[in-house]
C-alpha positions in Angstrom: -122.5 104.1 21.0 -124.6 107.4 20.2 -121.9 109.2 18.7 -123.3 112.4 17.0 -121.8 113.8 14.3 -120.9 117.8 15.1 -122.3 120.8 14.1 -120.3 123.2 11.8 -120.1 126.0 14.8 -118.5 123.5 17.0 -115.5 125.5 18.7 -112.3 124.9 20.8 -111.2 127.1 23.3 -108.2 129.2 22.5 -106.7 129.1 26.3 -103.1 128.4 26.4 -102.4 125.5 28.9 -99.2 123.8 27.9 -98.4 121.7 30.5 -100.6 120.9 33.9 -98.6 122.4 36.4 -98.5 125.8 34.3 -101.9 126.5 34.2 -102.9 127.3 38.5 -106.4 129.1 37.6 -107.8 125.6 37.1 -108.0 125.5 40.6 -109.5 128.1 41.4 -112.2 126.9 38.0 -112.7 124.1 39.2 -114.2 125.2 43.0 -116.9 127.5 41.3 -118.1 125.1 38.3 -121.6 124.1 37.8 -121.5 121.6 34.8 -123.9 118.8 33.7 -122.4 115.7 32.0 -123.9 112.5 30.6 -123.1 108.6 31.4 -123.3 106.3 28.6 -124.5 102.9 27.5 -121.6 100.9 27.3 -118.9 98.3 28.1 -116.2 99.5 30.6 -113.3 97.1 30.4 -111.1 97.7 33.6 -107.2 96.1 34.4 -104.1 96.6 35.4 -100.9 96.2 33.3 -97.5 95.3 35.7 -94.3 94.9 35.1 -93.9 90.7 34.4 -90.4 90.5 36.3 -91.2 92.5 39.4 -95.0 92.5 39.4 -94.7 96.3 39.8 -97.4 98.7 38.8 -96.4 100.5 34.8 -97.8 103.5 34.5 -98.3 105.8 31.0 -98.6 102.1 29.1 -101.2 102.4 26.5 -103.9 100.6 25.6 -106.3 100.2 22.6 -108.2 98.8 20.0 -106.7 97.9 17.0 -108.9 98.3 14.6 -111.3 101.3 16.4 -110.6 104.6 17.1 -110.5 104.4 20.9 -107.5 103.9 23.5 -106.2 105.2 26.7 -103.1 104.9 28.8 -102.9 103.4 32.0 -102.7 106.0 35.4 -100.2 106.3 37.6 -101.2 102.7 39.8 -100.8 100.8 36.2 -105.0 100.9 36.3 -107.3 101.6 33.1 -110.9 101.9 32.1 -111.1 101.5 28.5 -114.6 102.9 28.1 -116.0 100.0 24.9 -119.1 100.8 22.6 -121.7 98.0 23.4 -121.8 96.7 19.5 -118.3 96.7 19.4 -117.1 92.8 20.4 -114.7 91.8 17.8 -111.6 93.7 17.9 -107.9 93.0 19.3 -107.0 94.9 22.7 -103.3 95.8 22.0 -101.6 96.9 25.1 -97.8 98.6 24.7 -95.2 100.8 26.4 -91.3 102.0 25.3 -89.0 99.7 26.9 -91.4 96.7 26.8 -92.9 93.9 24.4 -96.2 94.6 23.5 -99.3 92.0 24.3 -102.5 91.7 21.8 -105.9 90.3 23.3 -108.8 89.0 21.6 -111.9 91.2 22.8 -114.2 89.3 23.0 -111.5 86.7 25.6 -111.6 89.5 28.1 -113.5 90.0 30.9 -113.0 92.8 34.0 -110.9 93.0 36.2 -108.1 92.4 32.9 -104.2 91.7 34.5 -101.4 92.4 31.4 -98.0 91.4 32.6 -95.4 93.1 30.2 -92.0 91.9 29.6 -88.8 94.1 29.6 -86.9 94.4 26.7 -83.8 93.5 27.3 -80.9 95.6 25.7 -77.4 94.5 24.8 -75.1 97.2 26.4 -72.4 96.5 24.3 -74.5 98.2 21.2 -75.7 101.2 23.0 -72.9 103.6 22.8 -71.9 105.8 26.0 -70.6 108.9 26.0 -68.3 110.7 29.1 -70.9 113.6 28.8 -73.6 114.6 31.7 -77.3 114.0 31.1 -77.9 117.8 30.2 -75.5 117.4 27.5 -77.6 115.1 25.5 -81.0 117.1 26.6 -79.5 120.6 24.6 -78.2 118.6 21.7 -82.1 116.8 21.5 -83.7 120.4 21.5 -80.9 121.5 19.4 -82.5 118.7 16.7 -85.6 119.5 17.0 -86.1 120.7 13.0 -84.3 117.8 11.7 -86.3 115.3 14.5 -90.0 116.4 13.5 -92.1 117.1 10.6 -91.5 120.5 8.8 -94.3 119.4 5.4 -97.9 119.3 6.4 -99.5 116.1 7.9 -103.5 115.3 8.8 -104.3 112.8 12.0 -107.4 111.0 12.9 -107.4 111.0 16.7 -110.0 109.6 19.9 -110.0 112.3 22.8 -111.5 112.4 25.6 -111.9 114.1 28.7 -113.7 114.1 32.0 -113.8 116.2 35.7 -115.1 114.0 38.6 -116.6 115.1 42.0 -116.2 112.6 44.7 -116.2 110.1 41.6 -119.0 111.5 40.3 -118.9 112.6 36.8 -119.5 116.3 36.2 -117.6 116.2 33.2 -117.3 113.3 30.4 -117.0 114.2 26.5 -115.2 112.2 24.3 -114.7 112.7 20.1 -112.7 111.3 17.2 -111.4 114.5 15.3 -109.4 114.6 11.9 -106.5 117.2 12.3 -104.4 119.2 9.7 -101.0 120.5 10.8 -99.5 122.8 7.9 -96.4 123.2 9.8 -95.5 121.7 13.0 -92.4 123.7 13.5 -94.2 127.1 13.4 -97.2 129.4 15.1 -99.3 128.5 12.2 -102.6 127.4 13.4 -103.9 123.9 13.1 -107.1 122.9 12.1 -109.5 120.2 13.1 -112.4 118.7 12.0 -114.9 116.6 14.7 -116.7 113.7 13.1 -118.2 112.0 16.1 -118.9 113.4 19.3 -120.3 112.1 22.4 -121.5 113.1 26.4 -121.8 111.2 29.2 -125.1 110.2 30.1 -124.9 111.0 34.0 -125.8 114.1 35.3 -124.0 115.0 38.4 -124.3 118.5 40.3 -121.3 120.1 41.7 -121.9 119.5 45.2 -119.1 121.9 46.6 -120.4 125.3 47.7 -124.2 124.3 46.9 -125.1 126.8 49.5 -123.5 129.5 48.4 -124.5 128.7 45.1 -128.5 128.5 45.8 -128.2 132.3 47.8 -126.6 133.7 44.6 -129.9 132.4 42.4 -132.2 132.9 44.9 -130.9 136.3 44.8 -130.4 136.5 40.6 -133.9 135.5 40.6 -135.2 138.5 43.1 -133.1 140.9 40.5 -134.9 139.7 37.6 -138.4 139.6 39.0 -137.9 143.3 40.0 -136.8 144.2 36.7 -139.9 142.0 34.7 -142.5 144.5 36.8 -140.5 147.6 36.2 -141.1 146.4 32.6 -137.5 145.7 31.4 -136.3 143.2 29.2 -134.5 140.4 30.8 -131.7 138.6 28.7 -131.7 134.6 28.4 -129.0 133.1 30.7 -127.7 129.7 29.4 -126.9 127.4 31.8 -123.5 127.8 33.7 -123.0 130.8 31.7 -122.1 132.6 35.0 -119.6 130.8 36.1 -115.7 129.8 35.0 -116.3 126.4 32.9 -113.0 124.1 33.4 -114.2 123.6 29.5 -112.8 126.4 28.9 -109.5 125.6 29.9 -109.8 121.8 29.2 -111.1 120.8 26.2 -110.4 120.0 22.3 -107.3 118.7 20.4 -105.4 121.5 20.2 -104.8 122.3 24.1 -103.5 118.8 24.2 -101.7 119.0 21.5 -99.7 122.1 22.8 -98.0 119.3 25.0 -96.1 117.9 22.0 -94.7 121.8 21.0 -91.4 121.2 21.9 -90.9 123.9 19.4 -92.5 127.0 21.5 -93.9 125.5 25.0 -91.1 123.3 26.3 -91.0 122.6 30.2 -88.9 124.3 32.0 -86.3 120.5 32.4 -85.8 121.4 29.0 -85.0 124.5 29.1 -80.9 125.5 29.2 -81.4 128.2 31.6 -83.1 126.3 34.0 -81.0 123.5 34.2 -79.6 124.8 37.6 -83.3 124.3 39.1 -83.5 120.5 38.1 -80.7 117.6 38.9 -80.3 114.7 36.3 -79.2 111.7 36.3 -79.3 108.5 34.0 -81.4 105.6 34.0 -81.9 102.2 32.9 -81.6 102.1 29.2 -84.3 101.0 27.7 -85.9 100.6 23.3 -89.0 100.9 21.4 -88.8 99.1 17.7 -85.5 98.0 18.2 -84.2 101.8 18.6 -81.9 102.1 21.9 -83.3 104.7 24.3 -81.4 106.5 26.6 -83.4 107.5 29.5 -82.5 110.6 31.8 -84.2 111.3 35.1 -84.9 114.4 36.3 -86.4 115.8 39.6 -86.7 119.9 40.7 -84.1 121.0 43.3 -87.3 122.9 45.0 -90.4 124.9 44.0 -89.8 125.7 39.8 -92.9 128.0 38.5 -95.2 126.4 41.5 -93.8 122.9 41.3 -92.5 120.0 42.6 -91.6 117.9 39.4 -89.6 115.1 38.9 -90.0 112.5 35.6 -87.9 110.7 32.9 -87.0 112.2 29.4 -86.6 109.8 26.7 -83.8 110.0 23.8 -83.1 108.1 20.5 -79.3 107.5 20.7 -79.2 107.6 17.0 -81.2 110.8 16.3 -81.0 112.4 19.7 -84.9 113.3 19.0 -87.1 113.0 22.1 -89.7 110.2 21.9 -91.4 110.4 25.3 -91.8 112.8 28.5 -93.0 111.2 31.9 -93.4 113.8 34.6 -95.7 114.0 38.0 -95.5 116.1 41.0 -97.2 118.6 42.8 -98.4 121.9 42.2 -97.9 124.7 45.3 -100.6 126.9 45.4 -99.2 130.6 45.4 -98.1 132.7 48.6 -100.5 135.4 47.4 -103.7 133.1 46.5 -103.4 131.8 50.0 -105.0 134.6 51.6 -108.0 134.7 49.4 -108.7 131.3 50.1 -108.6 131.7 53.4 -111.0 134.8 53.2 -113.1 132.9 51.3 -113.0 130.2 54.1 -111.4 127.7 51.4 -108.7 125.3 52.1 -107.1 123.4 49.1 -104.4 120.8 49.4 -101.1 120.8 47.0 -102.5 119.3 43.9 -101.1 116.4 42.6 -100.4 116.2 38.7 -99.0 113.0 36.0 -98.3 113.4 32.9 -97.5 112.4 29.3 -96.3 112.6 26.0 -94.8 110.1 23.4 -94.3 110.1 19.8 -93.8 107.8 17.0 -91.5 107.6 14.5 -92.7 107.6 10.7 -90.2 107.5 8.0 -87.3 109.3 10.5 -89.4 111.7 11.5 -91.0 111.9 15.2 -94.9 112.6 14.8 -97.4 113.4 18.1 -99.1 110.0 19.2 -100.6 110.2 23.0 -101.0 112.9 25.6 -102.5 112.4 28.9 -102.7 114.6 31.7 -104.3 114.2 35.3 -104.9 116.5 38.0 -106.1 115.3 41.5 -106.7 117.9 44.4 -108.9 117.9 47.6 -111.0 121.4 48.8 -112.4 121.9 51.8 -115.2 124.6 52.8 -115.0 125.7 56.3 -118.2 126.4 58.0 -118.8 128.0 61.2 -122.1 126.4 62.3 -122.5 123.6 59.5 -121.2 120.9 58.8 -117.5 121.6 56.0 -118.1 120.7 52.6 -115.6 118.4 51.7 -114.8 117.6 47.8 -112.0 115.3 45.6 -111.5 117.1 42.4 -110.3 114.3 39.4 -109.3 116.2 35.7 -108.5 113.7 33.4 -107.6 114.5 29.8 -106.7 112.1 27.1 -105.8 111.6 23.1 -104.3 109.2 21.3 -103.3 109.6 17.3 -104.5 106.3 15.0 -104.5 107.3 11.9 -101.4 109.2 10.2 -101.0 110.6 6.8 -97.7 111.9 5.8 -97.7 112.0 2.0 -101.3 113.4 0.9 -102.1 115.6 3.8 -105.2 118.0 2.6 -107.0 121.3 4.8 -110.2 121.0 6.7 -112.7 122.9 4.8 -113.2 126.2 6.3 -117.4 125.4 6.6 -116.3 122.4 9.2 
């Protein structure tokens, strides 16, 4: 697998990004990139996990080893590259989802492309008890929980993250780590620390192909600047690579930013949000359960453009504890009336992005704990040329981390040294 252990300096980035519809300088990042990634020797087991009593496509399901610290959760087609270590054959390939019964696979029984047919769990209506109230109802009295629903003590997480940007499905981007996290209070700004024990690149180097051009005229020209400036006798500083330009990295990249996805506490989404309840309309769905616990399960969908977005997703809600236990949400993101312009200056043209993502937890001794984020971004660019032929590019942002290891009871700091 080549994981290597990390360096003491390692750092995160301290951008904010909440949620992926917030954060619209990603797009402009990600046309102006140059980054280098790496492709690794490996097993990549591929699949599709539907719904067994429609055959229908079931996205956000999860899907990992069970006794290895690496998973991921299935797009928004029900599809899934589980990205496998080569000495790693004897293991148990656990696939599960809220709402459905779970399916375990020998490893070493499975070959790509895998098919997982999930079965509904069926609820008895008669034990899930309705209330006369509207769907925003039970959403303010779930954020009105929120201290009694989550973990107020201290807690540590072992976790598997990973992360990649593709061009025209070619990786320009790929990291992936298992970190060890300590949370001295989820319920306030204090800051979390984490600790990276293995870390890893892709092996594939890719070049940003987009604006190449462009690109080589601006070196050609650094170049010129600093030969001038080596005759004149001047010292000329040591440029790292990329370190002119935005790195999506920046943005992207390390537990905490996913982790900022599960703050219900200080960055919820707008659906949750009382005063924006007359942007959004709700309705309920089919119940549904995860470890017996009924679910009720609220749809919501934005009335028209909400902070750049067209959003619509499900909100999940323990009847019993009215905590939150899963968000689904997709859309797209509209680019801004005044970035328009400067695109079109710049001869750029960018399509609506398209966005999916997701958070569940997982309940430990009545209280809800942060167990898988995932976001994607998808978006097409387009630079117009008068006497060339346009460059044409498919951006793919994909950002993933699932918690495996929880500890509740002894929970200890990260030594300020790591």
């Amino acid at each position: 697998m080549n994981f290597f252990i990390a360096s003491p300096d390692f750092t995160f980035s301290n951008a904010r990004m909440a949620r992926i519809p917030r954060v619209f300088s990603l797009l402009i990042i990600a046309l102006f990139i140059s980054l280098q990634a790496t492709a690794q020797s490996e097993r990549i087991l591929s699949g599709q996990v539907t719904d067994a009593s429609n055959g229908e496509a079931i996205p956000f399901a999860t899907v990992t080893l069970k006794s290895s610290l690496i998973g991921t959760i299935t797009n928004e087609f029900g599809k899934f590259d589980l990205h496998i270590p080569a000495e790693i054959t004897e293991d148990q390939l656990i696939v599960t989802l809220i709402g459905f019964q779970y399916k375990e696979f020998p490893l070493s029984s499975l070959t790509s492309p895998v098919s997982v047919k999930l079965s509904p769990v069926a609820i008895d209506m008669k034990e899930v008890l309705i209330k006369p109230q509207p769907p925003t109802y039970y959403i303010t009295l779930a954020m009105r929980s929120l201290k009694s629903n989550y973990p107020s003590k201290p807690f540590e997480t072992q976790s598997y993250y990973r992360e990649n940007i593709k061009e025209n499905e070619n990786y320009l981007r790929g990291h992936e780590g298992v970190f060890k996290s300590y949370y001295p209070a989820f319920q306030d700004s204090s800051k979390n620390q984490h600790k990276l024990i293995l870390f890893r690149k892709a092996e594939t180097i890719s070049e940003l192909a987009f604006m190449k051009k462009e690109r080589l005229k601006d070196e050609a020209k650094e170049k010129k600047k600093e030969a001038k400036a080596i005759k004149k006798g001047k010292a000329v500083p040591k440029k790292e690579v990329g370190e002119d330009s935005l790195k999506i990295g920046e943005v992207f990249g390390g537990p905490d930013n996913l982790l900022k996805m599960a703050d219900l506490f200080r960055g919820a989404d707008n659906f949750l949000d009382t005063t924006q309840f007359k942007n959004y309309t709700y309705s309920f769905a089919k119940s549904s359960s995860f470890n017996n616990a009924a679910l009720m399960v609220i749809q919501f969908k934005s009335r028209g453009k909400v902070d750049h977005t067209r959003e619509e997703g499900k909100i999940y809600i323990d009847i019993a504890t009215n905590a939150i236990v899963k968000i689904e949400s997709h859309g797209t993101y509209v680019i801004p009336t005044l970035v328009r312009p400067v695109l079109f200056v710049m001869g750029i043209g960018v399509e609506n992005p398209k966005f999916v993502s997701s958070l569940e937890f997982q309940e430990i001794n009545n209280l809800w704990y942060p167990k898988n984020m995932q976001y994607n971004l998808d978006m097409n660019v387009e630079k117009k040329r008068m006497f060339a032929a346009n460059d044409n590019s498919n951006f793919k942002i994909f950002g993933f981390l699932t918690v495996n290891k929880l500890n509740t009871t002894s929970a200890t700091p990260v030594e300020a040294s790591k």
